[in-house]
C-alpha positions as CSV (number, residue, x, y, z in Angstrom):
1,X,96.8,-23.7,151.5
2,X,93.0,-23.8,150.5
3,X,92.3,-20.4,152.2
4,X,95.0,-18.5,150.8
5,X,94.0,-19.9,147.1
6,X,90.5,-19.1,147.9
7,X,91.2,-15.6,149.2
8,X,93.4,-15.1,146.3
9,X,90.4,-16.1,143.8
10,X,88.1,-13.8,145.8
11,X,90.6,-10.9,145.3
12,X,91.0,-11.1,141.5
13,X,87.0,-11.7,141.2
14,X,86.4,-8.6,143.2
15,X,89.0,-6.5,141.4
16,X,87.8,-7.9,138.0
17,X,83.9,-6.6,139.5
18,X,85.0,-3.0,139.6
19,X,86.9,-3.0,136.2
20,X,83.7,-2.9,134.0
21,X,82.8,0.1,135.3
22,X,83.5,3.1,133.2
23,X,85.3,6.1,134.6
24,X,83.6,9.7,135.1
25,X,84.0,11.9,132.2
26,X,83.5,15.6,132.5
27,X,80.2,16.9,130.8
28,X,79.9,20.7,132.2
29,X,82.1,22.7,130.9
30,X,85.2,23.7,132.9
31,X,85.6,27.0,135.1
32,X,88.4,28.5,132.5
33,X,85.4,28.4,129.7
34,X,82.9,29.9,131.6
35,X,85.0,32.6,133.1
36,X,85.2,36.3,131.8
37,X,88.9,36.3,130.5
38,X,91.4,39.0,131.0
39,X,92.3,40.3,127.0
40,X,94.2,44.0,128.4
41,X,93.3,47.5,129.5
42,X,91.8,51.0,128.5
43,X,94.9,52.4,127.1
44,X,93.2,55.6,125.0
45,X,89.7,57.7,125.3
46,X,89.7,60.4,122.6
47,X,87.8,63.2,123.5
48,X,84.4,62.5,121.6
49,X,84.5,59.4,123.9
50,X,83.1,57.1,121.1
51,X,85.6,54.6,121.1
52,X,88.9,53.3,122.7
53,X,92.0,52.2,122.4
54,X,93.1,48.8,124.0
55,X,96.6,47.8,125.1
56,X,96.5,43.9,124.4
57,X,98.3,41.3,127.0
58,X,99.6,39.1,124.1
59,X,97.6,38.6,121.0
60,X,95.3,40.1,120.4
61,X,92.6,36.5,119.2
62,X,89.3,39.2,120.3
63,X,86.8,38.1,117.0
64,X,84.9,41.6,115.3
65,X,81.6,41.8,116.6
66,X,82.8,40.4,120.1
67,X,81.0,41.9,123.6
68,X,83.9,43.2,125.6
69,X,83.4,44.8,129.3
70,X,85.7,47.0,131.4
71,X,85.8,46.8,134.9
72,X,87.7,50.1,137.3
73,X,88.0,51.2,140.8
74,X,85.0,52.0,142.6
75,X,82.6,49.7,140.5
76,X,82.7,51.5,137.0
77,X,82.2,49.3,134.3
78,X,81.1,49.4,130.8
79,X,80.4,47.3,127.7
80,X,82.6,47.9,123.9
81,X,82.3,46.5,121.2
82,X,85.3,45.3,119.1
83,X,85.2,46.5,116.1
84,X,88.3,44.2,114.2
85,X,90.6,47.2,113.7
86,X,94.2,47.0,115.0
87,X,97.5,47.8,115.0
88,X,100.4,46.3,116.8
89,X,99.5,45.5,120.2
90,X,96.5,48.2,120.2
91,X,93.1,47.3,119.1
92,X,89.9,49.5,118.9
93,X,86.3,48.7,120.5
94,X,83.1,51.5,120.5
95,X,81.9,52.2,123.6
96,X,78.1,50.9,124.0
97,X,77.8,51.6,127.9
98,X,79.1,52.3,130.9
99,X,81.9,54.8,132.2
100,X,85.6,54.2,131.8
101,X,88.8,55.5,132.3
102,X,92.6,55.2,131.1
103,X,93.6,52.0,132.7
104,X,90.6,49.8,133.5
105,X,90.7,46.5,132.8
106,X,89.5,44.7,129.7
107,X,87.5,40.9,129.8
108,X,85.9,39.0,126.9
109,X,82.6,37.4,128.0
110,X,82.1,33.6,127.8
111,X,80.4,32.9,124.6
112,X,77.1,31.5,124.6
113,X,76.1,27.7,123.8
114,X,76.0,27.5,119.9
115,X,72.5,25.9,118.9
116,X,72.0,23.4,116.4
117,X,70.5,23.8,113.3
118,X,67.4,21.4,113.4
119,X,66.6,23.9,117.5
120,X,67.1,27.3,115.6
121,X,64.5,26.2,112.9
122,X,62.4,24.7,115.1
123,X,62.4,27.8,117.1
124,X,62.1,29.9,113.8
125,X,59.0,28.0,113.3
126,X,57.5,28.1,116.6
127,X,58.1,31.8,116.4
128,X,56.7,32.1,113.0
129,X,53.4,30.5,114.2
130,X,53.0,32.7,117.3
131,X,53.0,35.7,115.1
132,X,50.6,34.5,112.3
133,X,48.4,33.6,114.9
């Protein structure tokens, strides 16, 4: 009867051990934030091949300004820019780069970490005092 109370209390105590310890939380961000996302495809070049047209999948939540790239058959790729103007499913983007055709494939990029105010004036700063000097 003694052993099976003591091996009881040396259960609970050993269980009660690992309780304390706190569980892993995930710091890094996840493989769905840092991955180039799928927005639509090349749906129009007009002929001064300035811009295009882009068939959405779904809405369209692209911010003006953003980075967009295209990627095609055979390795062609290229960079647009979205410009904010759209209507219906269709949105427009400049073309900055690159080849593309009707079709190819349309990705936002993972944005880049925002910095904090206190680093950007710190780097403002540091690059103020390089170029005095």
């Amino acid at each position: 009867m003694k052993l099976l109370s003591f091996t009881t209390l040396a259960l609970c105590l050993s269980l009660a051990a690992c309780a304390d310890k706190p569980g892993e939380t995930p710091t890094e961000k996840t493989d769905a934030e840092s991955k180039p996302r799928l927005v639509g495809r090349v749906a129009s070049i007009p002929a001064d091949r300035t811009f295009v047209l882009i068939q959405s999948y779904g809405t369209w939540t692209v911010e003006t300004g953003s980075i967009l790239t295209t990627q095609g058959p055979e390795g062609r790729a290229a960079n647009l820019l979205a410009t904010g103007e759209k209507l219906g499913q269709y949105a427009a983007a400049d073309i900055r780069t690159g080849t593309l055709e009707i079709g190819d494939g349309v990705y936002t990029i993972a944005k880049a970490p925002a910095m904090k105010e206190t680093e950007t004036a710190e780097k403002s700063e540091a690059l103020s005092e390089e170029t005095a000097d």
